[in-house]
C-alpha positions in Angstrom: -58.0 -0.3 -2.6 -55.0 1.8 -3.1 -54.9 4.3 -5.7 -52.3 3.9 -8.7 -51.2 6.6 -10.7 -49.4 5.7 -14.8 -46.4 8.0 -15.3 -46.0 7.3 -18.6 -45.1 3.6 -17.7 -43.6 4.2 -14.3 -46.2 2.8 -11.8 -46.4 5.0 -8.7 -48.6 4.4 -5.5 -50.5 6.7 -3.1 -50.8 5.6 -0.1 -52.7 7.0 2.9 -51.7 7.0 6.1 -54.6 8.0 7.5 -57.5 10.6 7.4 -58.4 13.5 9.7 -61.5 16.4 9.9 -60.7 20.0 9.9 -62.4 22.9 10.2 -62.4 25.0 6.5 -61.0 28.0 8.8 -57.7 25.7 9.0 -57.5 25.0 5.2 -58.5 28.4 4.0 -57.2 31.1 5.9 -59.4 34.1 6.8 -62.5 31.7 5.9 -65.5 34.1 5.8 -68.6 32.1 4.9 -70.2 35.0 3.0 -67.0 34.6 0.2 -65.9 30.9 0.7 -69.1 29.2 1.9 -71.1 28.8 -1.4 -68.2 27.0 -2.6 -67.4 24.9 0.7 -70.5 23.9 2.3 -71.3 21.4 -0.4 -67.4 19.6 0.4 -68.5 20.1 4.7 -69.6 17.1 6.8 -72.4 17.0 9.4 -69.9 18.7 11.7 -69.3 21.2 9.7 -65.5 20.2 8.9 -63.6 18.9 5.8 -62.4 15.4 5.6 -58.8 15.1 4.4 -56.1 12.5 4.3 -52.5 12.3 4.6 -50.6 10.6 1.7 -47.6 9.8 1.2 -46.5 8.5 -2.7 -44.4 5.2 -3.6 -42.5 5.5 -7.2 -41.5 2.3 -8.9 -38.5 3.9 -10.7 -36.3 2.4 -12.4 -33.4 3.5 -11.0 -35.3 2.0 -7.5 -38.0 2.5 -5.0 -38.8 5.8 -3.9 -40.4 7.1 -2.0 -42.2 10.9 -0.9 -42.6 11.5 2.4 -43.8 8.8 5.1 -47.0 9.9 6.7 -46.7 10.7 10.5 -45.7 7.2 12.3 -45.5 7.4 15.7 -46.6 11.1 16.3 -49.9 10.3 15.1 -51.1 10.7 19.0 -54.9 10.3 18.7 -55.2 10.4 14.8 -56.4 7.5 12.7 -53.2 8.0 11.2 -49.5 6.0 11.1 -50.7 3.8 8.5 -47.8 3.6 6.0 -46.1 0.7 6.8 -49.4 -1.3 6.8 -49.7 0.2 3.4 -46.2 -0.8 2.1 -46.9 -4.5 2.9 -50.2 -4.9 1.1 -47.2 -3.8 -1.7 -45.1 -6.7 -0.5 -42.5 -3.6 -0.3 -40.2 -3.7 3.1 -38.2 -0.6 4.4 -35.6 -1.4 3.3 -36.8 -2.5 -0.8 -36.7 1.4 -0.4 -33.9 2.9 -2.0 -34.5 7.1 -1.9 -36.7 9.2 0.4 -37.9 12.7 -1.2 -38.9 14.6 1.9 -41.0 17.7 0.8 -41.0 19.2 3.7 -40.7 19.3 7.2 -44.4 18.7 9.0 -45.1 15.7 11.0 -47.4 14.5 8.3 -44.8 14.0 6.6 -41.2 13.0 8.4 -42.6 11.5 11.3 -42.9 8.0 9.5 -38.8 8.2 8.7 -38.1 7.1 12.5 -39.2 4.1 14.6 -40.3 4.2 17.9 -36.4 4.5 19.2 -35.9 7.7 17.2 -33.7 5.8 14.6 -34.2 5.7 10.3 -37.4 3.1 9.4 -35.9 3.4 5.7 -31.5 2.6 6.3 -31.1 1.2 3.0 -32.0 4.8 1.3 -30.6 8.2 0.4 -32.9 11.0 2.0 -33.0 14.2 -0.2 -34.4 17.2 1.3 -33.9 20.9 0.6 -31.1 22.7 2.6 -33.5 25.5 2.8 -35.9 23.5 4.3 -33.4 21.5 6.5 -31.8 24.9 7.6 -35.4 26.5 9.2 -35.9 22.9 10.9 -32.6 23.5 12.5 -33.9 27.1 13.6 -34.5 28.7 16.9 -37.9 29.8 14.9 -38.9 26.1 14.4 -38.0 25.0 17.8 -40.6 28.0 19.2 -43.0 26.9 17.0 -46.4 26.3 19.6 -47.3 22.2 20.3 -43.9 21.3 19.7 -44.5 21.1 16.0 -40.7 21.4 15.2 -39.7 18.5 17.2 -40.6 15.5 14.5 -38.1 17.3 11.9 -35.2 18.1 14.1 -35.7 14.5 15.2 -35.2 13.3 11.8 -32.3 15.4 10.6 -30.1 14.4 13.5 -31.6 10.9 13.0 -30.6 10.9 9.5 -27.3 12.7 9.6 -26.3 10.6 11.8 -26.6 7.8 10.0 -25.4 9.8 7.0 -28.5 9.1 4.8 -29.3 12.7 4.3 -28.5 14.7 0.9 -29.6 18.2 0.6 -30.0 20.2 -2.2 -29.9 24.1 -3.6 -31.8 23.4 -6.4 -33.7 21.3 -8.7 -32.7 17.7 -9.0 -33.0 14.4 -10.2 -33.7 11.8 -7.3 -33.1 8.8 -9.5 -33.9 8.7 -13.2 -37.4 9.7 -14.2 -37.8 11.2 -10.7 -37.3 14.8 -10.2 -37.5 17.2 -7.0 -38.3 21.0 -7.9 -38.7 23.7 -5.6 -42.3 24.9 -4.7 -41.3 27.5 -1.5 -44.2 28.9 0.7 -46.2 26.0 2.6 -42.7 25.9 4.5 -39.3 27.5 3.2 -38.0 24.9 1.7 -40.7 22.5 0.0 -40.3 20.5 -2.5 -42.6 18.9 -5.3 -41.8 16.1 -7.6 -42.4 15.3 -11.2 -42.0 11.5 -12.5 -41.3 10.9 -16.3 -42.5 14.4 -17.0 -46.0 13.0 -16.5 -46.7 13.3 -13.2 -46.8 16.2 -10.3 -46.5 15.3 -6.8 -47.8 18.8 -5.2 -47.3 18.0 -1.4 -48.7 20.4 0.4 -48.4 23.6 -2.0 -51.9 22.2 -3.3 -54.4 20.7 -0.8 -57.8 21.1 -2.3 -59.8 21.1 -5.2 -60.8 24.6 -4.8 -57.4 25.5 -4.8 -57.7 25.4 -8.4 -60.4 27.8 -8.7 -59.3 30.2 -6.2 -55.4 29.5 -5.7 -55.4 32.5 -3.4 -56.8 30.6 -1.0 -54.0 29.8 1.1 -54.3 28.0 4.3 -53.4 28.2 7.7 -50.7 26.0 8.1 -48.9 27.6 4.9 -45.8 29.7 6.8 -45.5 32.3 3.8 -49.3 32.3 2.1 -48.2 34.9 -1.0 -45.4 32.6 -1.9 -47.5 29.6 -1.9 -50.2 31.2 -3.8 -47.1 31.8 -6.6 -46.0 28.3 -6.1 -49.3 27.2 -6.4 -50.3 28.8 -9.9 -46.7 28.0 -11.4 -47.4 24.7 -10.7 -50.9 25.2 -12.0 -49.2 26.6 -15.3 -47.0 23.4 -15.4 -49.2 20.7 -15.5 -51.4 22.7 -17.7 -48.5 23.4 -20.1 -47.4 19.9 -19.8 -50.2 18.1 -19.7 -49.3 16.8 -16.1 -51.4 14.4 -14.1 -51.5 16.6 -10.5 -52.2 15.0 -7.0 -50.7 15.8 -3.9 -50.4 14.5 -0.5 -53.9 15.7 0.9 -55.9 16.3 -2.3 -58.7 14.5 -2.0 -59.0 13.9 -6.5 -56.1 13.5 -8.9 -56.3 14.8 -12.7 -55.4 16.9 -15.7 -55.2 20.8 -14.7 -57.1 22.8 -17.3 -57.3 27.5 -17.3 -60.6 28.1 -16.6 -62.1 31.8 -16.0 -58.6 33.4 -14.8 -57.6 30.6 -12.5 -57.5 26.5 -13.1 -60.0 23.6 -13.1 -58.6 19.8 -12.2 -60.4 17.5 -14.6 -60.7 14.3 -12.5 -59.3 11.1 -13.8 
């Protein structure tokens, strides 16, 4: 059963597009078991690894459907993974019902579901928002040297999407449709972006990606490209939906809740 999150009336939807097992020296970099063990081992499997999901989030705005990020589509290669559309129709939502695309950032979890097999936009009814910051380093000579090909998804998209000019992208802080708001939350990749809806929920994308980020936000993990801005992000998002009184999930965290200061650092208090 899919999850639902309330946004203070607006009716949002996670949906996952699939699940994946990782080793905790991927999703905390540096992992030394004498330091992060006796909080990992309980969260391992019987190989030792940490099951996550990918997610991507549908918003029942007012002002249209939107949605964040699209889940990996058809770079999911060997993954059970690529499940997004599937998930739309249990909805009864078609691609094009959707009427904006918040792309937080550039990973393959997370653009590879904007194009169909014949490189071409799955979503052609809707405006794309991404940062320029973000679109400007998948652009880059650094991206393209990025090992496995990892920048190829992205720079797929954006030439995708520019060319069927669907892309906006912003500077700074903006409002997607009413109730619907992309903020910048730099340091899993230059340009990411999180979202707040109806200043009740936070979408963390990847700047959060475990429970035990709370606890020890300096915990940063290997896929993040600049780990001491993340860790910032990561704690001034903390502060927000503390402050606010925020419900926090995010595209691979595995529990979604209220964010309470606990001992120096944050606790999520599960819904």
């Amino acid at each position: 059963m899919q999850e639902a999150l309330d946004a203070a009336g607006i009716r949002c939807h996670v949906l996952v597009d699939g699940w994946r097992a990782v080793s905790p020296r991927f999703v905390f970099r540096g992992y030394d078991d004498a330091v992060h063990g006796p909080f990992v081992r309980d969260h391992l499997d019987d190989d030792g690894k940490l099951l996550g999901r990918f997610a991507a989030l549908l918003i029942e705005a007012p002002g249209g459907l939107t949605l964040v990020d699209a889940g990996l589509g058809t770079f999911a290669g060997d993954l059970d993974a690529g499940h997004l559309q599937q998930e739309l129709e249990v909805l009864g939502i078609r691609p094009w019902d959707v009427r904006s695309v918040v792309i937080t950032h550039g990973h393959a979890d997370h653009v590879g579901g904007l194009l169909d097999p014949r490189h071409q936009p799955v979503f052609g009814e809707a405006r794309h928002l991404m940062h320029r910051i973000e679109a400007d380093f998948w652009a880059s000579d650094v991206a393209a040297g990025l090992p496995d090909d990892a920048g190829r998804p992205a720079l797929l998209a954006l030439h995708a999407l520019l060319d069927a000019d669907l892309l906006d992208l912003i500077r700074d802080d903006a409002d997607v449709v009413p109730g619907v708001r992309a903020i910048a939350a730099p340091g899993h990749t230059p340009g990411h972006l999180a979202v707040v809806i109806n200043d009740a929920v936070l979408w963390a994308g990847d700047a959060i990606i475990s429970p035990l980020n709370a606890s020890h936000p300096q915990w940063v993990s290997a896929s993040d490209m600049d780990g001491p801005a993340n860790e910032a992000t990561r704690r001034a998002l903390f502060e927000r939906a503390a402050d606010d009184d925020l419900l926090l999930a995010g595209a691979h965290l595995s529990v979604a809740g209220r964010v309470e200061r606990a001992n120096g650092a944050y606790a999520i208090r599960e819904l």
